[in-house]
C-alpha positions in Angstrom: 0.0 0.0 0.0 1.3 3.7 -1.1 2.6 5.6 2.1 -0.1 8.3 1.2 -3.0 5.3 1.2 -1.5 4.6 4.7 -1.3 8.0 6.2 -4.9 8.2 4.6 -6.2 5.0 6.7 -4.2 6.3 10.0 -6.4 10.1 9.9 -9.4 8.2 9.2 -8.9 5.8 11.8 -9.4 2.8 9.7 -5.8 1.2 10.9 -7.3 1.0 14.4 -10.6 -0.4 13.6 -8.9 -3.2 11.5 -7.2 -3.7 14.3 -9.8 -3.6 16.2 -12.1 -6.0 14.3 -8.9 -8.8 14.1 -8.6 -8.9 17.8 -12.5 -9.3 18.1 -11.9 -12.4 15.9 -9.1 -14.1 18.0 -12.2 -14.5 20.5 -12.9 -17.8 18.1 -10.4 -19.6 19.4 -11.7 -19.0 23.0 -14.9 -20.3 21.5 -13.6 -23.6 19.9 -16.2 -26.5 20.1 -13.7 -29.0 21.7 -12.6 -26.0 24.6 -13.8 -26.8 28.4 -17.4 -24.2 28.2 -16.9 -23.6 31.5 -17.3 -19.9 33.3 -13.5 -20.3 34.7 -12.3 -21.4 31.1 -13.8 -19.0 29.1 -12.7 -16.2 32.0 -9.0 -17.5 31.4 -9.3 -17.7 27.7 -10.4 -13.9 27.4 -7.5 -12.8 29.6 -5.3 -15.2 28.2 -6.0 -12.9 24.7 -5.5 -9.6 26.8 -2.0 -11.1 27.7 -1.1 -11.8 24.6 -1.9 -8.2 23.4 0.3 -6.9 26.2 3.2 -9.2 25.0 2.1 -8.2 21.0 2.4 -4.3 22.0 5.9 -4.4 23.4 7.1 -7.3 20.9 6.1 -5.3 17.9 5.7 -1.8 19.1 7.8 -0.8 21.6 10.8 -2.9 21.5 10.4 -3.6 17.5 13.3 -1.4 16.2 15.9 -4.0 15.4 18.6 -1.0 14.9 17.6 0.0 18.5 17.1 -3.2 20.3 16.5 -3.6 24.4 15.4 -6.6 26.3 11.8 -7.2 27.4 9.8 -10.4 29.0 7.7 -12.0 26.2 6.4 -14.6 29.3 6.0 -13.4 33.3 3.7 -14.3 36.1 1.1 -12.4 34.4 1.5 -12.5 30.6 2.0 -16.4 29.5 2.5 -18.0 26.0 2.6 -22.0 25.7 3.7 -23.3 28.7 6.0 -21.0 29.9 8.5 -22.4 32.3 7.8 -20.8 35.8 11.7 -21.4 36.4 12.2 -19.3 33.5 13.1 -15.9 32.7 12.7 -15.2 29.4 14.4 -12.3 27.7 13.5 -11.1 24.1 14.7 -8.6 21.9 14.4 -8.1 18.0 16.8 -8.3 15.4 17.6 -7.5 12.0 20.1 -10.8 10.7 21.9 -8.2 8.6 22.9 -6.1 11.4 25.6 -6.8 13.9 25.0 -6.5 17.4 26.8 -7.5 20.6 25.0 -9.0 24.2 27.1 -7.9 27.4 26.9 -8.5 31.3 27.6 -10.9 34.3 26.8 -14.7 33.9 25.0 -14.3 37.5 24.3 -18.0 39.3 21.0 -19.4 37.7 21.1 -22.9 37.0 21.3 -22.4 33.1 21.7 -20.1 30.6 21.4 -20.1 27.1 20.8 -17.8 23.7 19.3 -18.5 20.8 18.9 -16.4 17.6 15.5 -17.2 15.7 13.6 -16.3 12.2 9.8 -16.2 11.3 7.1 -15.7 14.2 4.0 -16.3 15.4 2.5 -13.4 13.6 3.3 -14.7 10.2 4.0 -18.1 9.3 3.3 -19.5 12.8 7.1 -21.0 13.1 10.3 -19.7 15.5 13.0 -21.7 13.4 16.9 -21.6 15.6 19.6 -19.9 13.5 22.3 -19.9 16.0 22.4 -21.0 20.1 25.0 -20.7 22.5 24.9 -22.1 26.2 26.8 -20.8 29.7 28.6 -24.1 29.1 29.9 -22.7 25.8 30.5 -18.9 27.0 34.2 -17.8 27.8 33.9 -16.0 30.7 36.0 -13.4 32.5 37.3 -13.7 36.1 34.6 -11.4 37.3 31.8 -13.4 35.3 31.3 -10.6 32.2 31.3 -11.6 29.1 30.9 -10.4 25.5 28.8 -12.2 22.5 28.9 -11.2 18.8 25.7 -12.0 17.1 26.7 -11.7 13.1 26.6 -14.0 10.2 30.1 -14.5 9.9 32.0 -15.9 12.7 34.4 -13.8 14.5 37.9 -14.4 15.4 38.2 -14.5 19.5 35.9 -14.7 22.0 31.7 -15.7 22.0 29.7 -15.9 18.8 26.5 -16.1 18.0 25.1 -16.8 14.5 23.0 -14.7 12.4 21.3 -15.7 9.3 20.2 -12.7 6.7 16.2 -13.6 8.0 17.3 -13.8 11.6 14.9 -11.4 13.7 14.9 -11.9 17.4 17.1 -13.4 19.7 15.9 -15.5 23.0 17.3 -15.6 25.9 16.2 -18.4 28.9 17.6 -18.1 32.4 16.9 -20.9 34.7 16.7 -20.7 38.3 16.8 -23.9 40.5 15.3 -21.7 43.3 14.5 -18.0 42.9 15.6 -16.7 46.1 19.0 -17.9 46.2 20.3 -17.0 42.8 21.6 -14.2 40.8 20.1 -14.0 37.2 22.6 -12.3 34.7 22.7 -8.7 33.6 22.4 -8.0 30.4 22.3 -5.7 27.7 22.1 -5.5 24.1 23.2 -3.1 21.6 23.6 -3.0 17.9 27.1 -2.6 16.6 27.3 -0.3 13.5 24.0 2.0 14.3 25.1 5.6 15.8 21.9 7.7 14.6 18.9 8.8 16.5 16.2 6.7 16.7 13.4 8.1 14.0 9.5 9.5 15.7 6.7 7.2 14.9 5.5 7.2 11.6 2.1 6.3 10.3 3.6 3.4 8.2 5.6 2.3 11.0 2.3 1.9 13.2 0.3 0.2 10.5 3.1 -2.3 10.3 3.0 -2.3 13.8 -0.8 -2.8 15.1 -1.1 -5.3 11.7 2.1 -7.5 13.1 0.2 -7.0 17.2 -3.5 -8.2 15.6 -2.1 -11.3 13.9 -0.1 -12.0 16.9 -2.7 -12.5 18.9 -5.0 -14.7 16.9 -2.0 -17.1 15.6 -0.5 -17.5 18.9 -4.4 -18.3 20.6 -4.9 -20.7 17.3 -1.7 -22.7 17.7 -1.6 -23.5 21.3 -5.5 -24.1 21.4 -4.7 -26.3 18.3 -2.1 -28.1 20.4 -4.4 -28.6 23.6 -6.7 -30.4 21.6 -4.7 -33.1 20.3 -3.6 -33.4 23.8 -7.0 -34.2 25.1 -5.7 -37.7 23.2 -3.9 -39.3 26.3 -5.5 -37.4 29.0 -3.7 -38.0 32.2 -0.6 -39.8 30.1 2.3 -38.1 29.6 4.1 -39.5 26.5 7.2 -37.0 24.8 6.2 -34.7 22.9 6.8 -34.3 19.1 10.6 -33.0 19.5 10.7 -31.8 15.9 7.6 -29.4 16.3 8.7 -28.2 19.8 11.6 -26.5 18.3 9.8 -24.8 15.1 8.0 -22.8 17.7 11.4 -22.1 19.6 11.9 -24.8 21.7 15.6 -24.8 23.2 18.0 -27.5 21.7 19.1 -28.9 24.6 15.6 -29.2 26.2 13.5 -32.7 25.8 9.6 -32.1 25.8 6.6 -33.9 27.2 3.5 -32.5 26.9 -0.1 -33.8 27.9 -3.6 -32.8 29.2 -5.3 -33.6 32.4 -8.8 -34.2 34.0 -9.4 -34.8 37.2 -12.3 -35.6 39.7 -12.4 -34.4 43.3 -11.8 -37.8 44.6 -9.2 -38.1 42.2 -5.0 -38.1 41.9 -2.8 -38.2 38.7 0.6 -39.7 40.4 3.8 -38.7 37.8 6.2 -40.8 38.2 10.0 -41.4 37.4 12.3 -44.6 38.2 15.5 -42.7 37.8 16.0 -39.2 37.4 18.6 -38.8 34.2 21.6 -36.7 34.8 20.8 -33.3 33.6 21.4 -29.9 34.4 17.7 -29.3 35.3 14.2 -30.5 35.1 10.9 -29.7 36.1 7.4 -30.7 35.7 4.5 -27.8 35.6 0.5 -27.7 36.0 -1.1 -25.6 32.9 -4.8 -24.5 32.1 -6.4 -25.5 29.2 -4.6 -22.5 27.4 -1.3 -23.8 28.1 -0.2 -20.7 30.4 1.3 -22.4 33.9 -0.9 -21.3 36.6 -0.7 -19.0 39.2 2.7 -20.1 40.7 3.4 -16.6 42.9 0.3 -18.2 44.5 0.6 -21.9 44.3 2.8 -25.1 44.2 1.6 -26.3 40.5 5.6 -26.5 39.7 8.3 -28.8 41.0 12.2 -29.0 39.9 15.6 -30.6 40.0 15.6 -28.7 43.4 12.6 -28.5 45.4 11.1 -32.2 44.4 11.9 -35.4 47.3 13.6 -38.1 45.4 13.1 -41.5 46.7 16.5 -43.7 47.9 16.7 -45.1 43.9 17.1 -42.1 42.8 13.8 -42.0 41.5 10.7 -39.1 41.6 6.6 -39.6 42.8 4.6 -36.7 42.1 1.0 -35.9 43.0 -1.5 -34.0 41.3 -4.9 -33.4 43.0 -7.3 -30.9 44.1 -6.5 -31.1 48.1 -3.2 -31.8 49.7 -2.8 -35.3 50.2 -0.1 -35.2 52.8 2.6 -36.6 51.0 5.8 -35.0 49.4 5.7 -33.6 46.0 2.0 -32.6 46.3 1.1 -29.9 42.8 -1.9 -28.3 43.0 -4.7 -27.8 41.0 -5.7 -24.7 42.1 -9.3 -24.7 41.8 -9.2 -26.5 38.1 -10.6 -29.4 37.2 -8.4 -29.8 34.0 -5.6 -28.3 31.9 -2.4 -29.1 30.4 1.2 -30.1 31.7 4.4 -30.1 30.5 7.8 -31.8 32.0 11.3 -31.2 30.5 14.4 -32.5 30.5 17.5 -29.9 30.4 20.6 -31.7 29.4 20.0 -35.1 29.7 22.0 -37.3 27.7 19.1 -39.9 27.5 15.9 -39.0 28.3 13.3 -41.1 30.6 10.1 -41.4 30.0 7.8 -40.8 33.1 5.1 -43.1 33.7 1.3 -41.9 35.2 -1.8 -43.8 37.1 -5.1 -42.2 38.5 -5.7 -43.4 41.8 -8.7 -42.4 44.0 -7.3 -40.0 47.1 -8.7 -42.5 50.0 -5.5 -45.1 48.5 -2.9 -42.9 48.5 -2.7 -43.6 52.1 -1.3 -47.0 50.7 1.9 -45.0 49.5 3.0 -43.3 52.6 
């Protein structure tokens, strides 16, 4: 469209009512015929769109100059996209692959670290393809923990790289915490390389672009994750791995190993998880979704438990419980006042996975397991 035909749609007001009309259409996929019609459901799936609006804005909008890039949180305790790890900080910032740019700062202590460069995007073709990651394990580090990476597309001579391709344009960043209030997350700080002007005002082309890139955000990202919760409704209350190959076109990290699943539970119900051996891995966790695949409310609740805070057994080996009231026993996750979602356990690291195994069992014999 001509830059006058734009300006043109801008003073009318007709950019914001497109806009308008495409986010009144994500509301479908709240809607969906196989979707739990439940008051709670529907409550979470309406705010689950408001979240992903909030994310949109900054992820298009206000952080979406590549030549002028800063970090921003495309998943917190209150703005979720397909089940985000409550261990996790994530860290986002776009890029331009034909740019240069360099990431700074202090390694910190959390439990892992790692960067990945990424083209495509929810927004368009509904894929986050890896073209370049780098782990802590990888980094050279200074004797004060600071460190330096190049992000470019050719490699450079000394020190940390970081691979571009020419349609890189975003970079991810995942910080892992064992337990929250004990570690230090690294500082960081990105900057691009060869770009010394001033950044330009916004321009009515720029927010078209903009608002058109927010709208179709929003209504991918709420179609893929509800199209994923449905298939899960498969093997309710299994928990078989997940298809690797698809977790990582929607930027899954390489090192990770994915299980994902849906549950349902009655009252008098439990879903016991359970592991024979932990693998040897530099983390893992298992979290408690809703039905839209956004954790749930873990400043509030226990619906998470890690390489840390779970109770192994003397093998070596891992029982957790899933249920609606605390059973007394270790490893309890809650439901918090759901009567079904999704979950999702990972692997970080693990040379050879193992596959948990799950039972329902009726709360009045669990009392057979202490």
């Amino acid at each position: 469209m001509a830059t006058d035909g734009i300006e043109q749609r801008v003073l009318s007001g007709q950019v914001w009512s497109d806009f308008c009309d495409q986010l009144k259409r994500s509301g479908e996929q709240i809607l969906r015929a196989e979707a739990p019609n439940d008051a709670q459901t529907r409550a979470e799936g309406f705010r689950y769109l408001s979240r992903l609006l909030r994310i949109a804005l900054e992820m298009h909008l206000e952080f979406a100059d590549p030549d002028f890039p800063g970090f921003f949180s495309p998943s917190h305790e209150t703005a979720k996209i397909g089940a985000d790890n409550p261990d996790n900080l994530y860290q986002y910032a776009r890029l331009n692959g034909e740019r240069q740019y360099r990431v700074s700062g202090r390694r910190g202590s959390v439990s892992y670290l790692s960067f990945g460069t990424q083209k495509g995007g929810y927004e368009s073709d509904g894929k986050m393809i890896q073209t370049g990651f780098i782990d802590a394990s990888q980094l050279q580090l200074k004797a004060d923990g600071s460190f330096e990476i190049i992000l470019s597309q050719e490699p450079v001579a000394q020190g940390n790289w970081l691979r571009l391709e020419p349609e890189s344009n975003a970079l991810i960043v995942r910080q892992t915490f064992l337990d929250r209030t004990s570690e230090q997350p690294a500082q960081l700080r990105i900057e691009r390389l060869d770009s010394r002007q001033q950044p330009e005002p916004l321009s009515a082309e720029r927010l078209h672009q903009s608002l058109g890139r927010v709208a179709s955000f929003v209504e991918n990202t709420s179609r893929l994750f509800a199209d994923w919760a449905q298939g899960y409704q498969a093997h309710t209350n299994q928990l078989p791995p997940a298809d690797q190959a698809l977790c990582q076109s929607v930027g899954g990290d390489p090192n990770i190993f994915y299980y994902h699943s849906y549950w349902s539970l009655a009252d008098d119900e439990a879903l016991l998880i359970e592991v024979d051996q932990v693998p040897a891995c530099d983390f893992w966790n298992l979290q408690i979704n809703n039905y839209w695949m956004e954790s749930l409310d873990y400043r509030h609740h226990r619906i998470c438990l890690n390489k840390h805070s779970a109770q192994s057994d003397a093998r070596g080996g891992v029982r957790m419980v899933l249920s609606h009231r605390d059973p007394g026993l270790p490893n309890w996750l809650e439901t918090a006042g759901h009567a079904d979602g999704t979950l999702c356990l990972r692997w970080v690291g693990a040379e050879q996975p193992v596959h948990p195994t799950t039972r329902v069992v009726k709360l009045d014999h669990l009392k057979e397991l202490q």
